[in-house]
C-alpha positions as CSV (number, residue, x, y, z in Angstrom):
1,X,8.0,19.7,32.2
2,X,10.5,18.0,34.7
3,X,13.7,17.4,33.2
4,X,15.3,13.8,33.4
5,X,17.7,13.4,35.8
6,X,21.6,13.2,34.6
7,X,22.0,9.1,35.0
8,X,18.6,8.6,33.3
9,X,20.4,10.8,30.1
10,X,23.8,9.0,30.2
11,X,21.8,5.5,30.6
12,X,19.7,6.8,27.5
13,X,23.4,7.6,25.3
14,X,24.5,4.6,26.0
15,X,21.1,3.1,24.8
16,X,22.1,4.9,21.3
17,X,25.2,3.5,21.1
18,X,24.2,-0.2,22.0
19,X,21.7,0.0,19.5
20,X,23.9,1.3,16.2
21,X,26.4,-1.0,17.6
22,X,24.0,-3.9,16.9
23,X,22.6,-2.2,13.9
24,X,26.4,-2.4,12.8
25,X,26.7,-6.1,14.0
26,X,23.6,-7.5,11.9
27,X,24.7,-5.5,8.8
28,X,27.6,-7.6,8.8
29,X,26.0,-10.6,9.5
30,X,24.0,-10.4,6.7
31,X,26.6,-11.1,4.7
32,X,26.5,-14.6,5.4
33,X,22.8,-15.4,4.1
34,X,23.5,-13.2,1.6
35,X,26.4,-14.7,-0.1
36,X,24.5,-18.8,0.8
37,X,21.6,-17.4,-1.4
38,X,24.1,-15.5,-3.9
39,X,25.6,-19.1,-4.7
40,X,22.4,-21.4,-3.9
41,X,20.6,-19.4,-6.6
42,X,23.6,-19.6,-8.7
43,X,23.9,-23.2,-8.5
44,X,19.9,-23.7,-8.8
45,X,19.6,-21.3,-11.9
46,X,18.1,-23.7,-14.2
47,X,16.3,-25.9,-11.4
48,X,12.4,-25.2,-10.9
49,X,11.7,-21.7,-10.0
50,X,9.8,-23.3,-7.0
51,X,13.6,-24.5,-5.8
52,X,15.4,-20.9,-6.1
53,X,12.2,-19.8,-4.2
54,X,13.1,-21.8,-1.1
55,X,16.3,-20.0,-0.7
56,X,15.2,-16.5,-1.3
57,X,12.9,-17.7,1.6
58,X,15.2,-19.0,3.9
59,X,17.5,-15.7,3.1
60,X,14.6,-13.4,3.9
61,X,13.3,-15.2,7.3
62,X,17.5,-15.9,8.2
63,X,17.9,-11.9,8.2
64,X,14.2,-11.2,10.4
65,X,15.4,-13.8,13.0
66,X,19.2,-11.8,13.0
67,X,17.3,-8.8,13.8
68,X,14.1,-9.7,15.8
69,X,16.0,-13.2,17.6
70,X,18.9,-11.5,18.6
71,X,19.8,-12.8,21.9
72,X,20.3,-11.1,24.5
73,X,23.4,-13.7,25.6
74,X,26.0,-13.6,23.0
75,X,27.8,-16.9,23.3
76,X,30.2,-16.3,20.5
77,X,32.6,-13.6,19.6
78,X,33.4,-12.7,16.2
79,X,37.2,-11.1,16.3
80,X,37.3,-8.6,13.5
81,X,40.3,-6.8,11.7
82,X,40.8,-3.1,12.1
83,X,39.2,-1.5,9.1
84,X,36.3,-3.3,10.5
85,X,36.5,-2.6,13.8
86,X,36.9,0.9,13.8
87,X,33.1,1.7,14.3
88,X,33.2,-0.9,17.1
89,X,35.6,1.8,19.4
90,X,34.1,4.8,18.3
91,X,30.7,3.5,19.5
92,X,32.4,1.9,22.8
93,X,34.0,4.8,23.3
94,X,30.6,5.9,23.7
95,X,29.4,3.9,25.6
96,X,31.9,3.9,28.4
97,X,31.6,7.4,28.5
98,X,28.0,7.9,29.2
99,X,28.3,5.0,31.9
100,X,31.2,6.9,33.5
101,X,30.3,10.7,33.1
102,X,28.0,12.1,36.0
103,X,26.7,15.4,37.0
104,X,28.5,18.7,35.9
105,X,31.8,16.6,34.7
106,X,33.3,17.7,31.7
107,X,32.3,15.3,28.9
108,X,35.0,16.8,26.2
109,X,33.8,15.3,22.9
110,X,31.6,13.4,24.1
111,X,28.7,15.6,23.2
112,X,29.7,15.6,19.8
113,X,29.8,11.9,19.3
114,X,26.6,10.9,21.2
115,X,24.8,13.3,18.4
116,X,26.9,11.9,15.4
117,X,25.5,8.7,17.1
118,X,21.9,9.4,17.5
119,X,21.9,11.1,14.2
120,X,22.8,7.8,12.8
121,X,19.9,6.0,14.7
122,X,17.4,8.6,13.7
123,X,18.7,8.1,10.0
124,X,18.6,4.6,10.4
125,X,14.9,4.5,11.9
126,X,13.4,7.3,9.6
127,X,14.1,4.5,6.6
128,X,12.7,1.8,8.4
129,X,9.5,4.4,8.9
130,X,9.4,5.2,5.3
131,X,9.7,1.9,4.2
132,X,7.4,0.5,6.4
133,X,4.6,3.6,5.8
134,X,4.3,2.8,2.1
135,X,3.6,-0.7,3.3
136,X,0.9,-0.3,5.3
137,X,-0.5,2.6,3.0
138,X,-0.9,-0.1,0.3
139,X,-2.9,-2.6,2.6
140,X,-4.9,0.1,3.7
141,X,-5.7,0.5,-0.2
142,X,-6.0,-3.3,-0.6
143,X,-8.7,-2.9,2.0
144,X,-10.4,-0.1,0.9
145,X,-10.7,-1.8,-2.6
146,X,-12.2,-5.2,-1.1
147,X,-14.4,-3.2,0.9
148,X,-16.0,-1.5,-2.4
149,X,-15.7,-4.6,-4.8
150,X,-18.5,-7.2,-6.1
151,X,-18.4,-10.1,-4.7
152,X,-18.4,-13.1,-6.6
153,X,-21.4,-15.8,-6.2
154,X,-22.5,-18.5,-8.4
155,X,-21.0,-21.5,-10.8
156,X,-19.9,-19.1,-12.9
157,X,-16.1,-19.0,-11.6
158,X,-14.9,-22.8,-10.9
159,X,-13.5,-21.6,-7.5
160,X,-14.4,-24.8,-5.5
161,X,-13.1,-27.2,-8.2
162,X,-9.5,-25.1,-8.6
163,X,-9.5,-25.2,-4.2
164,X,-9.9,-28.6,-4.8
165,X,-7.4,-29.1,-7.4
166,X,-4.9,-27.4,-5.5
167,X,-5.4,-28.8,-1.8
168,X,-7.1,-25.5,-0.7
169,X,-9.1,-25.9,2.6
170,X,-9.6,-22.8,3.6
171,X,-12.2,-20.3,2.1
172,X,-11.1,-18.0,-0.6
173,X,-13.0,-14.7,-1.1
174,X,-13.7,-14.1,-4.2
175,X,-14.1,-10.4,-5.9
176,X,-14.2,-7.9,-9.1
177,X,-13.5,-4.6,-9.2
178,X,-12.9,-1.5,-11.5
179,X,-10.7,-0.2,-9.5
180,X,-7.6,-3.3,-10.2
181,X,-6.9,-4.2,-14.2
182,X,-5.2,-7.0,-13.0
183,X,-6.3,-10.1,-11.0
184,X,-4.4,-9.8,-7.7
185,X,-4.4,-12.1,-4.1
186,X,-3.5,-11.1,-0.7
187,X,-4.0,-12.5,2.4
188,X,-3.3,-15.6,4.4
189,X,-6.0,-16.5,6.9
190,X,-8.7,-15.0,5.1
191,X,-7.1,-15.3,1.6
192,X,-8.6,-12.6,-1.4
193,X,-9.0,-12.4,-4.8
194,X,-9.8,-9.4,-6.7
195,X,-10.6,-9.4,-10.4
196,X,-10.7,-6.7,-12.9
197,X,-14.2,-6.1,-14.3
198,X,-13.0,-7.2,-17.8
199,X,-13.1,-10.5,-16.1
200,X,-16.9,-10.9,-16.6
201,X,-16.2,-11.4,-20.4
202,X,-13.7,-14.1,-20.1
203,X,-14.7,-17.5,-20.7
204,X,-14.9,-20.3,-18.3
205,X,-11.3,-21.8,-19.4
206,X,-9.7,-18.4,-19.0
207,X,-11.4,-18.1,-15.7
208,X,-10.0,-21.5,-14.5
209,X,-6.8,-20.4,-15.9
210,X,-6.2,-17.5,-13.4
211,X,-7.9,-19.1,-10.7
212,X,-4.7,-21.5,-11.0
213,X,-2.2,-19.2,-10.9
214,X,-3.9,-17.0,-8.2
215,X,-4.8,-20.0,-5.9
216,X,-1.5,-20.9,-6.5
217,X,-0.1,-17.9,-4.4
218,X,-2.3,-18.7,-1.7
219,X,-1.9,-22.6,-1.4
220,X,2.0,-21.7,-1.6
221,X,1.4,-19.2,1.6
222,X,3.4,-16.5,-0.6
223,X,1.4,-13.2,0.2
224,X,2.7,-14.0,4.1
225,X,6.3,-13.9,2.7
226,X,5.5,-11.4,0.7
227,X,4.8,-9.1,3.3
228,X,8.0,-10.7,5.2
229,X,10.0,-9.2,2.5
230,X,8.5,-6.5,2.9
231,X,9.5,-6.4,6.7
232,X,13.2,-7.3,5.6
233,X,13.5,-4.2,3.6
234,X,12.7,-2.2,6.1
235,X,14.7,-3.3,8.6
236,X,17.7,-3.2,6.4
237,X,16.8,-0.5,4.0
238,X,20.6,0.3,3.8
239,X,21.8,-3.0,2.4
240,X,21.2,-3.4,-1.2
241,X,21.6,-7.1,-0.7
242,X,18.3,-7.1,0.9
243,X,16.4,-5.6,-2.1
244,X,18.5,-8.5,-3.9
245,X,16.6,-10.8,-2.3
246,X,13.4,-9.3,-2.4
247,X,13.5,-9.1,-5.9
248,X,14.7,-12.8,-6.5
249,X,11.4,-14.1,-4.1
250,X,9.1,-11.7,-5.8
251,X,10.3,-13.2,-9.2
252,X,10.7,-16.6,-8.6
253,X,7.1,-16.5,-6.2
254,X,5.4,-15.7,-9.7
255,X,7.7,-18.5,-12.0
256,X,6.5,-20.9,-9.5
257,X,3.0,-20.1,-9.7
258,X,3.0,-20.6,-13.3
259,X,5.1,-23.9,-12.9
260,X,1.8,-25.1,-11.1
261,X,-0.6,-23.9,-13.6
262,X,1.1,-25.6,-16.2
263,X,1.6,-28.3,-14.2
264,X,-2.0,-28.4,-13.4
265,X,-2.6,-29.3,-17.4
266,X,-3.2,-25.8,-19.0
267,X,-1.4,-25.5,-22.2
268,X,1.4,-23.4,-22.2
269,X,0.8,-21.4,-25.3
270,X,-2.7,-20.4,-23.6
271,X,-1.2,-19.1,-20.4
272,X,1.8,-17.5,-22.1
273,X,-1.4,-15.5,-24.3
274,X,-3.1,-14.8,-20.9
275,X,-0.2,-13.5,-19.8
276,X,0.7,-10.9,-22.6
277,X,-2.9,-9.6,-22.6
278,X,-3.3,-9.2,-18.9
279,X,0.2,-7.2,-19.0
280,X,-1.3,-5.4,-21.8
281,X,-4.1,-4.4,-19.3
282,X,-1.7,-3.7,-16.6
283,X,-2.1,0.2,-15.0
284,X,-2.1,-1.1,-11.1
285,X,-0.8,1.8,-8.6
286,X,2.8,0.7,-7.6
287,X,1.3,1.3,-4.0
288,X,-0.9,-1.6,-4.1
289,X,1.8,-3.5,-6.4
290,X,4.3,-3.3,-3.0
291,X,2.1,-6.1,-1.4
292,X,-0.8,-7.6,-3.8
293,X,0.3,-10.4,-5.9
294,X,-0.6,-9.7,-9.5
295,X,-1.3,-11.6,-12.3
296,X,1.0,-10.1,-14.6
297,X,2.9,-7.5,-14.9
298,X,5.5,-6.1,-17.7
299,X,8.3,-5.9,-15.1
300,X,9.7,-9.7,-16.1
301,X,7.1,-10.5,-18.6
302,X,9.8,-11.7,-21.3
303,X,11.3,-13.9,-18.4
304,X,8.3,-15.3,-17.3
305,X,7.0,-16.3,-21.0
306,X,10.0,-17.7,-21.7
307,X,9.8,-19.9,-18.8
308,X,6.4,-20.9,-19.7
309,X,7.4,-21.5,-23.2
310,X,10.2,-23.5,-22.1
311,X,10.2,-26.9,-21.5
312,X,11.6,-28.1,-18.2
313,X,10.2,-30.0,-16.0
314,X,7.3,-28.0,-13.9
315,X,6.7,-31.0,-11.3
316,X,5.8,-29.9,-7.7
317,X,9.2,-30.2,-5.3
318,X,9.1,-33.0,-3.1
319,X,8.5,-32.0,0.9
320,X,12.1,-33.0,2.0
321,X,13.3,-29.7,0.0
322,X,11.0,-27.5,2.6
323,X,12.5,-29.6,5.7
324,X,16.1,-29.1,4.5
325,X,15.2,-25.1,3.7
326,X,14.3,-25.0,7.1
327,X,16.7,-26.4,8.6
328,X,19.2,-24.4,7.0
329,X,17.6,-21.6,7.6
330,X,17.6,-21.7,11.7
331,X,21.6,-23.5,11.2
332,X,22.3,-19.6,9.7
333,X,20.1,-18.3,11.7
334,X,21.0,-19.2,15.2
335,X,24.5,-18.6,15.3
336,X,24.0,-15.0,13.8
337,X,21.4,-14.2,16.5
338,X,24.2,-15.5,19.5
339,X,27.3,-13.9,17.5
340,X,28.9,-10.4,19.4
341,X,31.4,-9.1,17.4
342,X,34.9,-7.2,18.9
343,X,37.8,-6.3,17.8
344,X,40.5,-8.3,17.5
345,X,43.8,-8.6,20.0
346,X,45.7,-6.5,18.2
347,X,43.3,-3.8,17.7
348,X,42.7,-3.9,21.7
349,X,46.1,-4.1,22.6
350,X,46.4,-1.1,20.1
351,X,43.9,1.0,21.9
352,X,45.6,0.3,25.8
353,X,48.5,3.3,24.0
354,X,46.0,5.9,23.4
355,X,45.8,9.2,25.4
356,X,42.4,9.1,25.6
357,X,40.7,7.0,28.9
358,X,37.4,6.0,27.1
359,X,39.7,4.3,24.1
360,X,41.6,2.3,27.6
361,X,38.7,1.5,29.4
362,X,36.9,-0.1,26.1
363,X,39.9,-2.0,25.3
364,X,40.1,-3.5,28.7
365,X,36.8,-5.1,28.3
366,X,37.8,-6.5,25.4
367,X,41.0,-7.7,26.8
368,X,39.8,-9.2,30.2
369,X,37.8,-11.6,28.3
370,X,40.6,-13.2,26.2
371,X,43.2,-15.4,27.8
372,X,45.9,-14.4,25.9
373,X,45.3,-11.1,26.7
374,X,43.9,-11.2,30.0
375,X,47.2,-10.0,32.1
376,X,47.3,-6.7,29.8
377,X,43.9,-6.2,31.7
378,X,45.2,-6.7,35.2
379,X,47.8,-4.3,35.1
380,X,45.8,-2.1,34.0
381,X,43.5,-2.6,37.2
382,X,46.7,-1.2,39.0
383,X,49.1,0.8,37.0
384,X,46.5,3.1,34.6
385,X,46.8,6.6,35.4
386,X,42.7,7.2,34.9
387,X,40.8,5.7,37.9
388,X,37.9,4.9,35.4
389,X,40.1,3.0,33.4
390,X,41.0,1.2,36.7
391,X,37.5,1.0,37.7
392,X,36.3,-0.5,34.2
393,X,39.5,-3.4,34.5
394,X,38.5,-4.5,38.0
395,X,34.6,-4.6,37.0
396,X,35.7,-6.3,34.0
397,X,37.8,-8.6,35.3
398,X,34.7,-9.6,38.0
399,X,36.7,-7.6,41.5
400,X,34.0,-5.6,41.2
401,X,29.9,-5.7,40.9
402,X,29.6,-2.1,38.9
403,X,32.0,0.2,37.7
404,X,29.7,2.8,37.9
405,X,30.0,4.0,41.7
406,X,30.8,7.6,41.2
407,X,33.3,7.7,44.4
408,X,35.7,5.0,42.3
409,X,35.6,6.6,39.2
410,X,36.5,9.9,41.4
411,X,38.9,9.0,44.5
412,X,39.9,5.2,43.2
């Protein structure tokens, strides 16, 4: 096996660092989503279910586009305080140091802290593996179970005349199985619905009644943001905010769904009985649970009857509710994807006293691109006693291309 060569290594640290530090950047971001959908669900808590569903929307596809639209140009800096910041310099700290060290030099502590740092990134990754695992095991298992189930033919299940009802162009497949006790819907191009064999005996208005709610899910596109949800979890596992949301798109996904069954014209004291004897029925694996869309379950079954039971008004929202979600959503989203976050003046100015070099020569890439600090970096391109804080100052300050040339950081 031929071993790396040193600058390939240090490159590689510096890689760690970089990414906790924006791992550590879109944690804090989150925030903001989190606390717009904290107080738009607040404020919508006895609107339709369908308009505390936007938000949890817009929350979850705000947080995918901070992490998966970051830029790679970060046209605005965030100053933060010091209790903040203080993961900020360790991590640059880092950084400078891998950039800096070459060959046999002696790293110091720097060996310690690029494995505190890489531990953090495996920990960090080995959630969004787990996460992510038990999602794909359950579509596996969704598949598996279409794959064995009956297809449904006939007149005997109104499927076209529910499509019709609800605007549905594309095909829906159509299935029971005794392997799901539960009718349950998953998929977006090629939309399915599985049935519970029990659903042979139900009659024709029963039949119609879960076709509604299940047809629902797929006219409303919710299996895809589902599964987005999903994708949000893993990505930040960590936050408990994002399970927050999860939970409030899972739950209102299902109120809205049975806002458009009743809607539709089904009485309410039928559906709220459908619902209490299909959650009777309920044994589904929580593997599949993590991405089908069920029926019913007993997890919020008092909520959801008492919902149906209720009576608010169940009317679809109108389309300008959608166009102001999005937009919303991408005036969140786009700032947090351009935002770069450093510490503030003082915290910089702070760090230009410390004995160590790698606490100077971050600071002075901090300070070089503030105004009001900018001289602190210039004489520090002349008077500081380590060359590769000189080095880092002049780079910083644009006098030079690199600050990596090894002769600089060693006869400068």
């Amino acid at each position: 096996m031929i071993a790396a060569a040193p600058s390939t290594l240090l490159m590689a640290q510096a890689d760690s660092a970089r990414t906790v530090v924006a791992m550590y950047t879109v944690s804090l971001l989150a925030t903001v989503p989190l606390v717009i959908a904290g107080l738009a669900a607040f404020a919508l808590r006895r609107a339709p279910a369908g308009a505390r569903l936007l938000v949890w929307r817009s929350a979850v596809v705000a947080l995918l586009l901070a992490v998966l639209g970051r830029l790679p140009v970060h046209s605005l800096a965030w100053a933060v305080p010091s209790a903040l910041a203080a993961p900020l310099v360790v991590l640059g700290r880092v950084q400078v140091t891998a950039a800096s060290l070459v060959g046999g030099q002696d790293a110091g502590g720097f060996a310690s802290s690029i494995a505190f740092v890489r531990l953090l990134l495996g920990v960090y990754l080995a959630g969004v593996g787990v996460v992510s695992l038990t999602t794909l095991v359950a579509s596996i298992r969704m598949r598996r179970i279409a794959r064995r189930a009956a297809r449904v033919a006939g007149d005997a299940w109104p499927l076209d005349d529910v499509r019709t009802t609800l605007g549905i162009a594309r095909p829906v497949r159509l299935f029971v199985s005794p392997e799901v006790v539960t009718p349950m819907t998953w998929g977006y191009v090629h939309p399915v619905v599985v049935l519970p064999v029990a659903a042979t005996a139900w009659n024709r208005s029963e039949r119609t009644i879960v076709l509604l709610h299940e047809l629902s899910h797929v006219r409303a596109a919710d299996w895809a943001f589902n599964v987005a949800g999903r994708a949000m979890c893993a990505l930040y596992w960590f936050h408990p905010g994002a399970w927050w949301i999860a939970r409030g798109l899972h739950e209102d996904c299902e109120l809205a769904c049975d806002d458009r069954v009743i809607a539709a014209g089904v009485r309410r004291s039928d559906y709220a009985e459908l619902l209490v004897r299909a959650a009777d029925a309920l044994r589904a694996p929580r593997s599949t649970a993590n991405v089908a869309l069920a029926f019913s379950r007993r997890a919020g079954l008092r909520a959801r009857l008492a919902a149906v039971l209720d009576m608010h008004d169940v009317r679809p929202l109108a389309r300008g509710w959608a166009v102001a979600a999005a937009f919303a959503t991408l005036s969140v989203a786009g700032p947090m994807s351009a935002v770069r976050l450093t510490p503030s003046r003082d915290v910089l100015t702070t760090l230009m006293s410390d004995a160590r070099w790698e606490s100077r020569a971050y600071a002075v890439l901090g300070l070089a691109q503030r105004q009001d600090s900018v001289a602190v970096a210039r004489s520090a391109a002349e008077l500081d006693p380590s060359p590769r804080v000189r080095a880092w100052a002049r780079y910083a300050l644009g006098q030079r291309t690199s600050p990596f040339d090894v002769r600089t950081l060693l006869h400068d």
